[in-house]
N, C-alpha and C positions, 0 to 999 in steps of 0.2 A: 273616444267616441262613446257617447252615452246609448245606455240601452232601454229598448220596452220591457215593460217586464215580464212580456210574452217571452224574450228571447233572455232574460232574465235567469226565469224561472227554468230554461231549457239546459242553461249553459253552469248551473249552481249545483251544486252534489253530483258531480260527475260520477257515473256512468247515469246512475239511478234514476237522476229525473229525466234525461232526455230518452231512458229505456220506458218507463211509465204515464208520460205524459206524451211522447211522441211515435216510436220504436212500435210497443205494442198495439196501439188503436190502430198506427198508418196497417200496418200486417194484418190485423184481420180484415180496416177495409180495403184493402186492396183484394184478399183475398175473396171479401166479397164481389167487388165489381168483376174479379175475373171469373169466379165460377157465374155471375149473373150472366155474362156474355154466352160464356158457354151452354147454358140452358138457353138463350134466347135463340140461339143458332142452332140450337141441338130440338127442345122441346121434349126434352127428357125428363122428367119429374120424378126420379126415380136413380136408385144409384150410389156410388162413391160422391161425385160430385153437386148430386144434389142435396145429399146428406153434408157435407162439407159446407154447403150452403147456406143451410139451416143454422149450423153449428154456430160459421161467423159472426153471420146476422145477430143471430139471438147474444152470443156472446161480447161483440163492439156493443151493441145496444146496452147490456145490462154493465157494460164497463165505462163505458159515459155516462152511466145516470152515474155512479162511485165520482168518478172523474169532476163533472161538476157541482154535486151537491158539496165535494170537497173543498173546489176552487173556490166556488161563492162562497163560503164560511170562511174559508183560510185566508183569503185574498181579495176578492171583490168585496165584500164587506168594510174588512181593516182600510182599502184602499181609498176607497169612498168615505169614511167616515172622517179620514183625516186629510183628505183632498191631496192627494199624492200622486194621484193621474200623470201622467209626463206625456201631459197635449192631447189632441182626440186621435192621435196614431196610435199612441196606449192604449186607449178605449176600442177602435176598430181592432187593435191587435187580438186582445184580451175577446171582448164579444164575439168577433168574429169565431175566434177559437170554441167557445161555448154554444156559440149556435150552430155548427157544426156536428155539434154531438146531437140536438132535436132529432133528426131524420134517422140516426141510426138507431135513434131511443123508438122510434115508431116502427122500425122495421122487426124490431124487438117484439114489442108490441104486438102487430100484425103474426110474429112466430107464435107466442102464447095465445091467440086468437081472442084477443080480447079489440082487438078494432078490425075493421074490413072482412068480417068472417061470410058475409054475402056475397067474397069476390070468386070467380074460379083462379084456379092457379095462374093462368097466363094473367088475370087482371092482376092480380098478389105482385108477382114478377113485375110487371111496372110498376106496381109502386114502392120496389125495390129498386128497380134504375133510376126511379125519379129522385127517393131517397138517396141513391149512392151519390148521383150527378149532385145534387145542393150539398152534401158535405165535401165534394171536389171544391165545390165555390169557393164555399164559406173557409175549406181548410187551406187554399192557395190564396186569399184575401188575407187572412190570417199571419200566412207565414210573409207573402210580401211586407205587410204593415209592418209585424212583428220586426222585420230586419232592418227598417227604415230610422235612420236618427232621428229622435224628440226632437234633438234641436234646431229641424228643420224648420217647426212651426214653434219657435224662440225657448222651449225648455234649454235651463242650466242647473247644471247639479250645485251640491254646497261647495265653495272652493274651497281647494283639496291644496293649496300651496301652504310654503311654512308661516302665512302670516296665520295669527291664532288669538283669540280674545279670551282676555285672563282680569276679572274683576271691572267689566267692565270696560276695559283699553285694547285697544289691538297693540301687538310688536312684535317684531320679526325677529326669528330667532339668530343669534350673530354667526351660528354656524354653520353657513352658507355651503351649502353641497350643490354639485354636477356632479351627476352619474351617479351616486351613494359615494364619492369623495370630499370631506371636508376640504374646502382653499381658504379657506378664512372663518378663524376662531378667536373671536374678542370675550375678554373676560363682560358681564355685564356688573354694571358700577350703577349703584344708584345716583340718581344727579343731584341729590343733596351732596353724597360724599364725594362728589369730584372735586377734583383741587387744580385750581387754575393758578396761573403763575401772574407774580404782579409786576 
């Protein structure tokens, strides 16, 4: 099965990328929508878990601005430039994931008080659910796409079988394996030097 390179990039340098790219951001926003609930019910602005709150917030935010100014340099750039996309399920995959991060980068934002500073706390708090709720979207769009085969909408990788072009000619190599067992091993003779009988 061929992959996006959402799920790619998830699944390559085991533990570390899918601790970096997935693990950490999913846990602080998680951690944010729950303690958001919890103030919304509560009306408590004050506290362990409002302080918790802050923390998250401000921390997802300022780990997705790192998060995508890396991808788009590392990845969306290179991808783009040598058209390597694998169909627009790699692009919703990929995008999706990045704009995902917007809303946390604002709610960030909103913590250093550099936007919304005219709001009172409860108006702040929505637009901290409203933020949590669009990266739910965008982050479960995302991972659907991401999990979806290319070759739904006709991607094919390079083939990966034993034929192989060598100066120009394709030929198959004579040592025909199933399973990594060789069954058939022919010397190769060039067909000048074959000798036919008369």
């Amino acid at each position: 099965m061929n992959m996006t390179h959402y799920m790619q990039l998830l699944s390559d340098n085991q533990p570390w990328n899918l601790l970096i790219f997935m693990a950490i951001p999913v846990v602080l926003a998680e951690t944010l929508a729950i303690t958001e609930l919890y103030i919304l019910f509560t009306r408590k602005f004050e506290g362990f878990v409002y302080q918790l709150n802050r923390f998250s917030g401000t921390s997802v935010g300022l780990y997705f601005m790192g998060l995508i100014a890396y991808l788009i340099i590392a990845a969306v750039i290179p991808i783009t430039k040598h058209g390597e996309w694998r169909t627009v399920i790699d692009v919703i995959a990929v995008g999706s994931y990045l704009l995902g991060g917007l809303p946390l980068i604002w709610i960030a934002l909103q913590q250093f008080g550099l936007v919304n500073r005219t709001l009172k706390p409860m108006g702040k708090l929505q637009i901290h659910a409203i933020c949590v709720a669009l990266f739910l979207v965008f982050g479960h769009i995302a991972m659907i796409s991401g999990m979806l085969d290319p070759a739904l909408l006709g991607y094919q990788e390079a083939d990966s079988h034993q034929m192989r072009a060598s100066a120009g000619h394709e030929y198959c190599d004579p040592a025909v394996q199933i399973n990594g067992d060789t069954i058939v091993s022919l010397p190769q003779t060039p067909m000048h030097q074959q000798s036919y009988p008369h």
